[in-house]
N, C-alpha and C positions, 0 to 999 in steps of 0.2 A: 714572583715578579716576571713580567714579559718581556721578553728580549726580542727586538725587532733586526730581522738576519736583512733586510733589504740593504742593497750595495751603496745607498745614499745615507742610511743612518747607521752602517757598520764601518767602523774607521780603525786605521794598522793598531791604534793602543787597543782600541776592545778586541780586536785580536791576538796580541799580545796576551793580557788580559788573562784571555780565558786560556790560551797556549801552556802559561805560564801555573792557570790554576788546576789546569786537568793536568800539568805534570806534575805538581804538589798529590792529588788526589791518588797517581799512581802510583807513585811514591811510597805514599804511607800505605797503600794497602800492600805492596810489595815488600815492607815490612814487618805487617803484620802475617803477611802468609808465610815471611821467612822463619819467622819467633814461632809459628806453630810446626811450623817443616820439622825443624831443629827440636822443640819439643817434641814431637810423634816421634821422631828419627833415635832422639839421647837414650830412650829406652831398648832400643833393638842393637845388635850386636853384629859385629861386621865381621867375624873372627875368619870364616872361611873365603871372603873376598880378601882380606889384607894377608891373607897366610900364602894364598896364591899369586899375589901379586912379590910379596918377598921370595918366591922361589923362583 
């Protein structure tokens, strides 16, 4: 679909709009890259970071 960016057929809702959709879109990928973080991360072990940090 073509989207015409000219300032006479682009109006505040289609701005909105898309505002609205690219922050949904960043969203979900910001949760997808958290669920893998967390996954790679559950395996590895922090014992010497938190040992130093309790002393």
């Amino acid at each position: 679909m073509f989207f015409c960016l000219r300032s006479d057929n682009f109006n505040l809702k289609t701005q909105w709009e898309l505002f609205l959709f690219y922050l949904l879109k960043s969203g979900c990928c910001l949760v997808i890259f958290y669920i893998f973080f967390k996954l790679l991360m559950s395996r590895s072990t922090f014992s010497t970071s938190t040992a130093s940090l309790c002393w």
